[in-house]
C-alpha positions as CSV (number, residue, x, y, z in Angstrom):
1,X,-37.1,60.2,-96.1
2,X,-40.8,58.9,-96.7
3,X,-42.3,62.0,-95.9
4,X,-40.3,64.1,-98.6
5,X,-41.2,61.4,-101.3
6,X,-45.1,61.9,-100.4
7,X,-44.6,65.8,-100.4
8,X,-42.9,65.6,-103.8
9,X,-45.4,63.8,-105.3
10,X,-48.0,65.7,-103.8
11,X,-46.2,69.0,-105.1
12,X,-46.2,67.0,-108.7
13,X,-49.2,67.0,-108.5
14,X,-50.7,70.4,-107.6
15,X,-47.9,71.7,-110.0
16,X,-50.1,69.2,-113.0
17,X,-53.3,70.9,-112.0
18,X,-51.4,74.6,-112.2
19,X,-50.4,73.5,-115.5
20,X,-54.1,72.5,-116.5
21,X,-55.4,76.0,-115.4
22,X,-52.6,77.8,-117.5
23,X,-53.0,75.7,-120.4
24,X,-56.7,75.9,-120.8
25,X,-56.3,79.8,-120.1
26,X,-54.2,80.8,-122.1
27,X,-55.2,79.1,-125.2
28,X,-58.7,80.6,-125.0
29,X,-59.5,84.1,-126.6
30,X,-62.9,84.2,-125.9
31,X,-65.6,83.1,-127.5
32,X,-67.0,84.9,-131.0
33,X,-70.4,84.4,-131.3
34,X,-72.7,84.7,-128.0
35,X,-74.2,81.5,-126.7
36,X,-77.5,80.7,-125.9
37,X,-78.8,80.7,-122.1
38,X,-78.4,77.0,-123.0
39,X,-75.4,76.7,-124.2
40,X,-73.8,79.1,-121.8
41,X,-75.1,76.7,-118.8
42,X,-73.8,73.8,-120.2
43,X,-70.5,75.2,-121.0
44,X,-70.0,76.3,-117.1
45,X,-71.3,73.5,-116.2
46,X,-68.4,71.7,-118.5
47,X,-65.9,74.0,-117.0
48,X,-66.3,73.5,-113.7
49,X,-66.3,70.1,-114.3
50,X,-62.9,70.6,-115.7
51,X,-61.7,71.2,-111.8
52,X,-63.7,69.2,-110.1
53,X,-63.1,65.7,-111.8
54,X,-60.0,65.4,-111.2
55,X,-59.6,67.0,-107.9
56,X,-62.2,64.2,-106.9
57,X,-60.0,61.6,-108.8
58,X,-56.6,63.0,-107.1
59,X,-58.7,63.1,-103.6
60,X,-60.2,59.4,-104.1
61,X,-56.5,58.5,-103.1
62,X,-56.3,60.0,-100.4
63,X,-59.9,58.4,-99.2
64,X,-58.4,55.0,-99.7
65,X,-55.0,56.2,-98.0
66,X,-53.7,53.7,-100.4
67,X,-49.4,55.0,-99.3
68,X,-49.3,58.3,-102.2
69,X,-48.9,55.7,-105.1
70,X,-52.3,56.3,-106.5
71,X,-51.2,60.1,-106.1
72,X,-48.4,59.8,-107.9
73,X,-50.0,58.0,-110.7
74,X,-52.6,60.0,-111.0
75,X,-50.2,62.6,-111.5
76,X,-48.4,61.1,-114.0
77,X,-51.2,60.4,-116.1
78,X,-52.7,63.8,-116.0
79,X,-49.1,65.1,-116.8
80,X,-48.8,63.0,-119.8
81,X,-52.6,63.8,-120.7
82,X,-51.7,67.4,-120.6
83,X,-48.5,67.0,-122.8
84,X,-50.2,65.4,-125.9
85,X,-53.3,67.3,-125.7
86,X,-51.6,70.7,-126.3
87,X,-49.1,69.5,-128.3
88,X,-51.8,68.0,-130.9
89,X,-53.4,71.2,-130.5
90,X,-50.0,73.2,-131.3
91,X,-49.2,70.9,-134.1
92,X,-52.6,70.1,-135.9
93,X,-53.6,73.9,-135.3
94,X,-57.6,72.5,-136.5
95,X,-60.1,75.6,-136.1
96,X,-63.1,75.3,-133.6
97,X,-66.4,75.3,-134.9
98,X,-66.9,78.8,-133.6
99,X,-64.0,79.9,-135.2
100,X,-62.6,81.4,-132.3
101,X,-58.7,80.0,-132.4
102,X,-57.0,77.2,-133.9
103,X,-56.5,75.0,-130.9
104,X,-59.7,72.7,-131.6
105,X,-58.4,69.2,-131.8
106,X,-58.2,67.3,-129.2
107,X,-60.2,68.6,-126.8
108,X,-58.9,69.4,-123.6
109,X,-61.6,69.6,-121.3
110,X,-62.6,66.0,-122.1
111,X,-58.9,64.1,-122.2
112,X,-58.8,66.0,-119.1
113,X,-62.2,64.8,-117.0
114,X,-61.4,61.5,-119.1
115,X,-58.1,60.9,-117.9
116,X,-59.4,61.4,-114.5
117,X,-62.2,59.1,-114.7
118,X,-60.5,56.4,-116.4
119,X,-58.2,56.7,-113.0
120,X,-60.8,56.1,-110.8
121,X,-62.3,53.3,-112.7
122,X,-58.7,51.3,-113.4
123,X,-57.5,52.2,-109.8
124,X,-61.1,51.5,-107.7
125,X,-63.3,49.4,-110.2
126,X,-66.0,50.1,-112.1
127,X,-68.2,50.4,-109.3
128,X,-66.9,54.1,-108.9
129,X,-65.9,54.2,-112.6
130,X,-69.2,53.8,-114.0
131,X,-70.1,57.7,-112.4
132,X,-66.7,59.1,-113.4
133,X,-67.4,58.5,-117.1
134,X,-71.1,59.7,-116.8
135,X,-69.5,62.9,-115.5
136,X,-66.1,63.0,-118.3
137,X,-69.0,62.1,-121.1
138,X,-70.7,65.1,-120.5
139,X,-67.6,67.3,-120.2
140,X,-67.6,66.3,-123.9
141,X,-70.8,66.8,-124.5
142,X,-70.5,70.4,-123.5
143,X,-67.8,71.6,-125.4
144,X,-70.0,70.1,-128.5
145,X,-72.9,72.2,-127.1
146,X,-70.9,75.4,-126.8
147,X,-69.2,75.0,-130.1
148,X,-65.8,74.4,-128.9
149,X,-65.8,71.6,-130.4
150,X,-66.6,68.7,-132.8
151,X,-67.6,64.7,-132.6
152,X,-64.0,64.0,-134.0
153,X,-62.3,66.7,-131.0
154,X,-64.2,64.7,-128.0
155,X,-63.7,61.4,-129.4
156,X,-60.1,61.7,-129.7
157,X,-59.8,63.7,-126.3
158,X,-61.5,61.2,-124.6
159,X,-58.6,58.6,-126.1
160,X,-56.0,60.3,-124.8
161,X,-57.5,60.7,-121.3
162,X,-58.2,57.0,-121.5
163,X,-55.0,56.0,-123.0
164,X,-53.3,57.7,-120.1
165,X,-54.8,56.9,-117.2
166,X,-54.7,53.2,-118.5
167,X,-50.1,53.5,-119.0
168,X,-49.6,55.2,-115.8
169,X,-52.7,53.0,-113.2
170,X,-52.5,50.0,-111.6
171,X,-55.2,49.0,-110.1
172,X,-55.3,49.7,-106.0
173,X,-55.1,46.5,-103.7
174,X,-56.5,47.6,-100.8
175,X,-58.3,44.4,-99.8
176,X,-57.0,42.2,-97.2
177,X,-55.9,39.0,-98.1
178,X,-56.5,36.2,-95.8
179,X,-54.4,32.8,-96.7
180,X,-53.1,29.4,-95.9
181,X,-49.9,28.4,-95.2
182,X,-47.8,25.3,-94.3
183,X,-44.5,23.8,-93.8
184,X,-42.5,21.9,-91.3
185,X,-41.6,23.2,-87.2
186,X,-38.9,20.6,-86.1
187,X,-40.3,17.7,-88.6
188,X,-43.9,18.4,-87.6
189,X,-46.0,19.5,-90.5
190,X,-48.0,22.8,-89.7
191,X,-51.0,24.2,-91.5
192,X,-51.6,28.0,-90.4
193,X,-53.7,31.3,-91.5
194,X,-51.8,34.3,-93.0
195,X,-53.5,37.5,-92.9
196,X,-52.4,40.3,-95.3
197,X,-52.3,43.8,-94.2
């Protein structure tokens, strides 16, 4: 029975990074005014980012073997990131700077890489957080540089990302806990050491 609730939520969540890939595929057109060598370089570099944030934030759970719960949540998160993202962008229907569609606000790429670092930092501290964001603030960065999309897009990407990560985390307990503990063994007070697995 435990091993078909880990492959479900596993399955949930490949079937959340499908969704991504669809999602930011098929609401792209291509772009309308050539970039720069600059801005083309940044953009991949945003893209690819995309992929590989939260494939390192879904595979930090499996590093700290921490029982599929920090899979599932991530999953969740990134599901509900997903949701609101492209359903602000289907109901605001804002234009992107380059004029290319109407899906500008909020930015995907960045509630995306946001929502994944926000994960790793509320799951595993700051200590790995600190890099995550670093890595999420320049996914926004680059869809300004390529004209995606504006201050207000990343900003309020970045929220959402944030927002979800932060409903659907608890923070992973993976530290061993070494305690006291007393009580009585036929009338004779005891004092002993519990140790947490």
């Amino acid at each position: 029975m435990g091993n078909i609730i880990i492959s479900q939520r596993r399955l949930f969540g490949f079937r959340a990074v499908v969704a991504l890939a669809f999602l930011s595929s098929s609401l792209t057109y291509g772009q309308v005014k050539p970039l720069t060598s600059s801005q083309n370089t940044h953009k991949t570099a945003g893209d690819v980012l995309l992929f590989t944030i939260p494939a390192l934030a879904m595979g930090s759970t499996f590093i700290w073997q921490d029982g599929q719960k920090g899979t599932y949540q991530f999953s969740k998160a990134l599901t509900g990131t997903l949701a609101v993202t492209y359903g602000l962008k289907l109901v605001i229907n804002k234009e992107r700077p380059n004029k290319e569609n109407n899906y500008s606000f909020p930015s995907g790429h960045t509630s995306v890489a946001f929502a994944s670092a926000a994960f790793v930092q509320k799951r595993y501290g700051w200590e790995y957080g600190i890099p995550a964001y670093l890595l999420a603030g320049y996914v926004g960065y680059t869809r300004i540089k390529a004209t995606k999309h504006d201050g207000w897009d990343v900003l309020a990407g970045a929220a959402i990302g944030i927002g979800m990560s932060y409903l659907f985390t608890k923070p992973y307990d993976g530290k061993k806990k070494l305690g006291i503990s007393s009580g009585f063994i036929e009338n004779t007070p005891t004092i002993g050491l519990t140790y947490k697995f």
